[in-house]
C-alpha positions in Angstrom: 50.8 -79.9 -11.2 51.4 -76.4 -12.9 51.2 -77.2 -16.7 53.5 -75.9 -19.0 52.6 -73.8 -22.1 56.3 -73.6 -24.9 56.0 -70.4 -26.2 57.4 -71.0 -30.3 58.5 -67.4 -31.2 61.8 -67.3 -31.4 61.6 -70.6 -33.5 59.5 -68.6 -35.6 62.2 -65.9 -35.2 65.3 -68.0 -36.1 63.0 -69.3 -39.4 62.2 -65.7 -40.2 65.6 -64.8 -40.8 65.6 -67.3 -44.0 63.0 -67.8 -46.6 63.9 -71.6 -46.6 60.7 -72.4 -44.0 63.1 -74.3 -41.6 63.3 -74.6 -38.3 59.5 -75.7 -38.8 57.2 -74.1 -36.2 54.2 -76.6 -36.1 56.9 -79.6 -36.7 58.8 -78.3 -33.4 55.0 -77.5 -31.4 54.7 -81.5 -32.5 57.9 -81.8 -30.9 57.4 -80.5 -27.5 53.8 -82.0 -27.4 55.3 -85.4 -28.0 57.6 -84.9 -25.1 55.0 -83.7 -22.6 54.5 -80.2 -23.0 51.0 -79.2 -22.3 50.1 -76.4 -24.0 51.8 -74.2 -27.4 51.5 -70.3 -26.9 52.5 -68.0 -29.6 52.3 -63.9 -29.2 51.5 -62.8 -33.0 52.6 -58.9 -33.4 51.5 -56.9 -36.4 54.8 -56.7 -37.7 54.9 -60.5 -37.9 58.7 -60.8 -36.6 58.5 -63.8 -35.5 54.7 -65.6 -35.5 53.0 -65.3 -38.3 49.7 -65.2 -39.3 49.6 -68.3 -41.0 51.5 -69.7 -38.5 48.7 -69.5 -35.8 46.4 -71.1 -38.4 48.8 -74.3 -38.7 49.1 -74.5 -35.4 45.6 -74.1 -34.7 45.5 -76.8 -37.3 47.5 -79.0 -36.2 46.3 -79.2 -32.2 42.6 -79.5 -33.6 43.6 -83.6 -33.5 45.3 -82.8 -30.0 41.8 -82.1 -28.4 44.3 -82.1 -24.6 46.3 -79.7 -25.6 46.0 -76.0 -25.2 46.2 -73.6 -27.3 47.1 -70.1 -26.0 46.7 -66.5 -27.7 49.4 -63.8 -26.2 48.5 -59.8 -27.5 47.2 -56.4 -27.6 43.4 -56.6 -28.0 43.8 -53.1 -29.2 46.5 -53.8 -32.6 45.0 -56.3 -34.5 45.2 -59.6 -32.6 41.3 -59.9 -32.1 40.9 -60.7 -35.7 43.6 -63.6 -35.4 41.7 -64.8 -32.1 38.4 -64.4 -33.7 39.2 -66.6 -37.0 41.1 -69.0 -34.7 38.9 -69.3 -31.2 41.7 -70.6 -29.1 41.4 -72.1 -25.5 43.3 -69.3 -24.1 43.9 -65.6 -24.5 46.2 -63.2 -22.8 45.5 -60.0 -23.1 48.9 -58.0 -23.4 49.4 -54.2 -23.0 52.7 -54.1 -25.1 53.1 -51.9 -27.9 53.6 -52.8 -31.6 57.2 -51.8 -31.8 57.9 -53.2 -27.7 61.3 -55.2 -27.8 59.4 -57.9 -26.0 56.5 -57.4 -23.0 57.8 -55.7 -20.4 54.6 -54.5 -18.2 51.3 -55.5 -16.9 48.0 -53.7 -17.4 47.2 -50.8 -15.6 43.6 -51.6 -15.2 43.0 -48.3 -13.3 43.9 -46.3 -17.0 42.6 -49.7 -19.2 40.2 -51.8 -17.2 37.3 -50.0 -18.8 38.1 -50.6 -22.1 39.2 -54.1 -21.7 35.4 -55.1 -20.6 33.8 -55.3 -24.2 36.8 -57.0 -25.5 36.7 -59.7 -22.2 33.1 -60.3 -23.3 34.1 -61.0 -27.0 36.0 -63.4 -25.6 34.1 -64.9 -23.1 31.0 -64.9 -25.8 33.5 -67.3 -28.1 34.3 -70.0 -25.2 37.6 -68.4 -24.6 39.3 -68.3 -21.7 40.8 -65.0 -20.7 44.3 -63.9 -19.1 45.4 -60.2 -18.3 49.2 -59.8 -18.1 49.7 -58.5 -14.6 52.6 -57.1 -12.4 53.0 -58.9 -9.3 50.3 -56.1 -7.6 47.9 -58.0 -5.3 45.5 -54.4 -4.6 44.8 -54.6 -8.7 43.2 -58.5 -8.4 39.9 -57.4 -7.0 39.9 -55.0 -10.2 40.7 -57.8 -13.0 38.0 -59.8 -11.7 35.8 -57.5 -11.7 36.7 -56.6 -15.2 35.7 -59.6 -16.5 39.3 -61.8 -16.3 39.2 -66.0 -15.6 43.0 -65.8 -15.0 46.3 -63.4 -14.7 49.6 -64.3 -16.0 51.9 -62.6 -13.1 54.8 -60.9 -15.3 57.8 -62.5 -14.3 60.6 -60.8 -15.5 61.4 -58.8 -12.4 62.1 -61.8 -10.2 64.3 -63.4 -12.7 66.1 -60.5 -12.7 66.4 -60.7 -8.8 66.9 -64.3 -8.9 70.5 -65.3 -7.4 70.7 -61.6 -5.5 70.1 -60.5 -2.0 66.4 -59.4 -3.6 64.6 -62.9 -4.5 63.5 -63.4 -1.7 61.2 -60.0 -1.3 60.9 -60.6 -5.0 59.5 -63.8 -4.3 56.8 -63.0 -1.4 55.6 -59.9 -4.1 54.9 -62.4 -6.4 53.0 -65.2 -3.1 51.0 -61.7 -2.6 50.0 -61.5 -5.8 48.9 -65.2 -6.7 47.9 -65.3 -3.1 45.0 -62.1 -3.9 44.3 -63.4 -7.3 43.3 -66.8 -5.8 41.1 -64.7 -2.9 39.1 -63.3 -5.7 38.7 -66.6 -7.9 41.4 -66.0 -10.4 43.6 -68.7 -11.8 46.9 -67.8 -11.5 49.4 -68.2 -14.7 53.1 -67.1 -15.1 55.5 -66.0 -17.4 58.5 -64.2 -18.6 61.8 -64.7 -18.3 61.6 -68.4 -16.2 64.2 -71.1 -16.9 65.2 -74.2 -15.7 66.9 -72.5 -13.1 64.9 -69.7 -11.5 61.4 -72.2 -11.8 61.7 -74.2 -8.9 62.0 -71.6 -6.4 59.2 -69.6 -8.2 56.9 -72.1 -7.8 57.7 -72.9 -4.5 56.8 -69.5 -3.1 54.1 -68.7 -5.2 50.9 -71.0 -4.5 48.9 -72.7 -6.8 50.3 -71.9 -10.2 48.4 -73.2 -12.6 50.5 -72.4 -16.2 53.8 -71.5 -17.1 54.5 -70.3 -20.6 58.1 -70.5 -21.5 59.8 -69.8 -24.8 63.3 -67.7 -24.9 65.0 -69.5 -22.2 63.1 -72.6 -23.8 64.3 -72.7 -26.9 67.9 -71.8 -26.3 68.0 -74.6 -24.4 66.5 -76.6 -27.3 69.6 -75.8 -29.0 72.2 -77.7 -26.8 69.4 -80.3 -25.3 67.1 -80.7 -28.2 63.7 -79.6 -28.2 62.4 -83.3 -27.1 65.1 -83.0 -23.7 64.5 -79.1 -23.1 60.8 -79.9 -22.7 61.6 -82.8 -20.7 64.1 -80.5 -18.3 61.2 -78.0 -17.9 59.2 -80.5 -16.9 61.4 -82.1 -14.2 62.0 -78.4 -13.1 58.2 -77.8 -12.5 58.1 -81.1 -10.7 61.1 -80.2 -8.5 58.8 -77.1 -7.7 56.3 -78.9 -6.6 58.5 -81.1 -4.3 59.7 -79.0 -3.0 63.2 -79.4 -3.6 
């Protein structure tokens, strides 16, 4: 069954805008751990506006006596989030081409302009144990390309379909996104997912789209934390990757 990964920004976010350390970030990873979740992603940016620093240390501390869990690195190789993933060595990276100041991600590579460059860094990676991501649009010609530069997985960007969810588009938006997966699995690629799902738009995501392996989830997530709890959130992101799966 696809896995899912809570992304804890934005309850790094929310903490941020205090100096009085609550909510807890590694408290609330324990949290959704506790209630299923599979994995913990964070995304540190230099500016550390929401993760920081010592937060991926914590955490990192913290799922050391979780050996199941995952831990998963989201960021630019290129502004300063090698250093993190060096001193850290999580299971995971994905490898994000979003800018220091970028609202949020909001594009896959374009490996034709940045495959080259990404090698070297996918070796570092690889040379550490680390499993390694690239943040794709749902394009199944540039699969062929991030295996060959070096990638174990792609995390398809999902923001377009949610936006096409509910509209005359999701279903066109939906067979992009089979295309996609479908190509990445043709050229031995794992196939994660991310942006923008919630517990409504999942089910008919991973219906369509075959064989998703990981979905990391954190906005939608978390705001749902705050009416459900973060315990009954994970637990209805759960049931919604089951319903998925069923088919329903």
């Amino acid at each position: 069954m696809t896995r899912l990964s809570v992304n804890v920004n934005k309850i790094a976010l929310l903490r941020n805008s205090r100096t009085i350390g609550i909510p807890d970030v590694v408290r609330l990873a324990g949290i959704a751990l506790d209630a299923g979740a599979h994995g913990i992603t964070v995304h540190p940016r230099p500016d550390e506006r929401h993760i920081r620093r010592r937060d991926v240390h914590e955490l990192a501390e913290m799922l050391a006596g979780r050996p199941a869990v995952e831990f998963n690195i989201e960021g630019n190789p290129f502004h300063q989030v090698m250093d993190i993933v060096r001193a850290v060595q999580p299971h995971q990276c994905t490898l994000v081409p979003d800018e220091p100041g970028a609202f949020t991600s909001d594009h896959g590579w374009n490996l034709q302009r940045d495959g080259e460059r990404l090698v070297p860094v996918i070796g570092e990676l690889h040379a550490l144990g680390i499993r390694v991501s690239l943040f794709m649009g749902p394009e199944p010609a540039a699969m062929e390309m991030a295996r060959t530069v070096g990638a174990d997985r792609v995390e398809l960007y999902t923001e377009p379909y949610a936006q096409a969810f509910g509209t005359s588009a999701q279903f066109g938006s939906l067979g992009a996104y089979a295309a996609a997966a479908s190509a990445a699995l043709e050229q031995g690629l794992g196939v994660n997912a991310g942006h923008d799902l919630n517990r409504d738009n999942l089910p008919a995501f991973l219906r369509a789209v075959p064989d998703v392996a990981e979905v990391s989830i954190g906005h939608a997530l978390t705001a749902d934390a705050l009416e459900l709890g973060m315990a009954n959130a994970v637990a209805a992101y759960l049931e919604a990757i089951e319903q998925g799966a069923a088919g329903e």
